[in-house]
DRENDO-1510 file (C-alpha; in Angstrom, 1 decimal, always signed):
<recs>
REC; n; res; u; v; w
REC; 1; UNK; -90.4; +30.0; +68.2 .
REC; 2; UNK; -87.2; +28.5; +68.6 .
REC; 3; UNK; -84.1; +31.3; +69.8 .
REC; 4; UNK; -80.5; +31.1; +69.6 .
REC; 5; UNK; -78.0; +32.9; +71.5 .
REC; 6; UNK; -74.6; +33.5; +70.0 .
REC; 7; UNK; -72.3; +34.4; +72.7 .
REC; 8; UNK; -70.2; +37.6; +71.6 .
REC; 9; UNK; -66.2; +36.7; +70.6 .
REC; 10; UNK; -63.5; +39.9; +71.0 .
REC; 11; UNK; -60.3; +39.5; +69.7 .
REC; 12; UNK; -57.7; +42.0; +69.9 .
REC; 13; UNK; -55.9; +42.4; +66.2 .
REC; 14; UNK; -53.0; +45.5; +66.6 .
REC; 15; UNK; -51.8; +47.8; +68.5 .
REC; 16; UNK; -51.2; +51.6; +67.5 .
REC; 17; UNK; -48.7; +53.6; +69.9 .
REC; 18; UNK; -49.8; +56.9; +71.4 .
REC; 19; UNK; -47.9; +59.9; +69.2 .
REC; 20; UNK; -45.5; +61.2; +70.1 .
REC; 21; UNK; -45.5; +63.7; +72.5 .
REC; 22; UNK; -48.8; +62.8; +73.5 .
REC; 23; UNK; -50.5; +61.2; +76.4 .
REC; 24; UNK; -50.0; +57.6; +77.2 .
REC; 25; UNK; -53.6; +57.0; +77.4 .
REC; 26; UNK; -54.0; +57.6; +73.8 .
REC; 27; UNK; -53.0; +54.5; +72.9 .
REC; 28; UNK; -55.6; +52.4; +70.4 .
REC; 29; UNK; -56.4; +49.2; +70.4 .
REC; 30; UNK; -57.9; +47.4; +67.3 .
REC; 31; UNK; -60.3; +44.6; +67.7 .
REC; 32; UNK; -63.0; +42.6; +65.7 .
REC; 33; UNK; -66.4; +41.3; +67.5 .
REC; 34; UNK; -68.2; +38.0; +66.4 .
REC; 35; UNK; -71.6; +37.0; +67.2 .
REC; 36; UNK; -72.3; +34.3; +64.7 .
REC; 37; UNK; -74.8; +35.8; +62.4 .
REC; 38; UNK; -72.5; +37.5; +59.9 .
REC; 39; UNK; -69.0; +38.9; +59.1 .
REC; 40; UNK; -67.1; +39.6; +62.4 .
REC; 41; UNK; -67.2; +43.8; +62.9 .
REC; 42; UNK; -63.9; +46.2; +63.4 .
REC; 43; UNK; -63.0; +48.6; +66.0 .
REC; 44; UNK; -61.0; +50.8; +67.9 .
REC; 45; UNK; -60.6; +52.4; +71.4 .
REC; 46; UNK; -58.2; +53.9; +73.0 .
REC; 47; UNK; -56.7; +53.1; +76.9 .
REC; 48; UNK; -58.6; +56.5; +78.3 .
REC; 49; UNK; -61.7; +55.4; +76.4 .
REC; 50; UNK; -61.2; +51.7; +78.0 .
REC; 51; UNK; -60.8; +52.9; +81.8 .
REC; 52; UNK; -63.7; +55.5; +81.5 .
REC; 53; UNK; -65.9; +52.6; +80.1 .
REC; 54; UNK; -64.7; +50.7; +83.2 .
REC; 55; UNK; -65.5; +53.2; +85.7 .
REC; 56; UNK; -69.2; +52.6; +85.0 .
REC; 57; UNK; -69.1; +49.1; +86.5 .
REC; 58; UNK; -70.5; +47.4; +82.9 .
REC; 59; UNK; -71.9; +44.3; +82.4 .
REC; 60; UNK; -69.6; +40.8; +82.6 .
REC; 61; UNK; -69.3; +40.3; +79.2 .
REC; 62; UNK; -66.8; +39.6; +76.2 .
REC; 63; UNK; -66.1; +43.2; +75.3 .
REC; 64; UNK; -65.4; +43.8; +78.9 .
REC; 65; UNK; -63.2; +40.9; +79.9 .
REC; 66; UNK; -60.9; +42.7; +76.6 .
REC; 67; UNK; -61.0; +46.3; +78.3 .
REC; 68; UNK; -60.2; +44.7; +81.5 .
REC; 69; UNK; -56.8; +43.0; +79.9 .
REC; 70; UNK; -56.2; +46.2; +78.3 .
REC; 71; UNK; -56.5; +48.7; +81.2 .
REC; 72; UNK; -54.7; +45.8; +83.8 .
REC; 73; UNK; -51.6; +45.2; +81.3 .
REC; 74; UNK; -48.5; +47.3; +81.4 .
REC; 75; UNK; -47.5; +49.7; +78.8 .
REC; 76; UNK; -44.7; +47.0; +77.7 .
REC; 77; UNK; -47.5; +44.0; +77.4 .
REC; 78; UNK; -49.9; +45.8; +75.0 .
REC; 79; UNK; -48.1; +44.1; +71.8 .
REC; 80; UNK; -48.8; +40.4; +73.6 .
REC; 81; UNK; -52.6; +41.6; +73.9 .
REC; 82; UNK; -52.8; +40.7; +70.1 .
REC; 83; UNK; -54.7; +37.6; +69.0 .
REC; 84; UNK; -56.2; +37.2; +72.4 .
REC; 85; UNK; -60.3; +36.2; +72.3 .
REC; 86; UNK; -62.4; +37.0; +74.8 .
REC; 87; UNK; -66.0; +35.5; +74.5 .
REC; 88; UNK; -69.4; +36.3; +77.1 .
REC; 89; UNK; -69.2; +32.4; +78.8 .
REC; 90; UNK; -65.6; +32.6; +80.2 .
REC; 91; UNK; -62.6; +34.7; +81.6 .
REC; 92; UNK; -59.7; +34.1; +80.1 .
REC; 93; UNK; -58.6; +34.6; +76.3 .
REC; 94; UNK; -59.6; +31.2; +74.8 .
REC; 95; UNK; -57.2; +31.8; +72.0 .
REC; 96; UNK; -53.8; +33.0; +71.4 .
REC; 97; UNK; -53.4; +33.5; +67.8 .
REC; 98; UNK; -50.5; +32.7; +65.6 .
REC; 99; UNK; -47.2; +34.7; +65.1 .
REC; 100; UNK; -50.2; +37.2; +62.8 .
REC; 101; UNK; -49.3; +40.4; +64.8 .
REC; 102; UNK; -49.7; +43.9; +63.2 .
REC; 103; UNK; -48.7; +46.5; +65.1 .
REC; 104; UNK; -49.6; +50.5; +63.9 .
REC; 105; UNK; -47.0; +53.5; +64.2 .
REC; 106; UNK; -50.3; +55.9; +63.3 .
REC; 107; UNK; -53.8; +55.0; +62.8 .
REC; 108; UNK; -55.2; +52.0; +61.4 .
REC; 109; UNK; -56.1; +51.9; +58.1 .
</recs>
């Protein structure tokens, strides 16, 4: 028996501003995860959702490293969050996408 491990690939794709008149933590963040053995997956969570996740001390891993850069980055960074990949063998974003930012007034589609 021969097993393969795919390590896990986040990327952050847009952005979606609290509303208006609500808290800052409800901002929601968009993001696809990749493991290699069929189409990549779509998401969303929003910054309360990210620090409360946090709180429990999770695992090192690729969807972690993303909630990390969302919960440490300032309210004025989140836009320059998009296209950044965070995979389960390193720490840093290993890719900064292209000028292909979409960023959401409301909910994503």
């Amino acid at each position: 028996m021969v097993l393969i491990f795919n390590a896990m690939k986040v990327t952050i794709v847009s952005h979606e501003n609290a509303p208006a008149g609500s808290a800052g933590e409800l901002h929601r963040f968009c993001f696809e995860t990749a493991d290699g053995t069929g189409l990549p997956k779509s998401h969303s969570i929003s910054l309360r959702t990210a620090r409360v996740i946090l709180e429990g001390k999770p695992p090192d891993d690729a969807l972690t490293k993303m909630l990390r850069a969302i919960v440490s980055a300032g309210e004025s960074d989140y836009d320059n969050l998009i296209g950044n990949t965070y995979t389960d063998d390193n720490d840093a974003p290993v890719q900064q996408a292209g000028r292909r930012r979409r960023h959401h007034e409301g909910r994503a589609p």
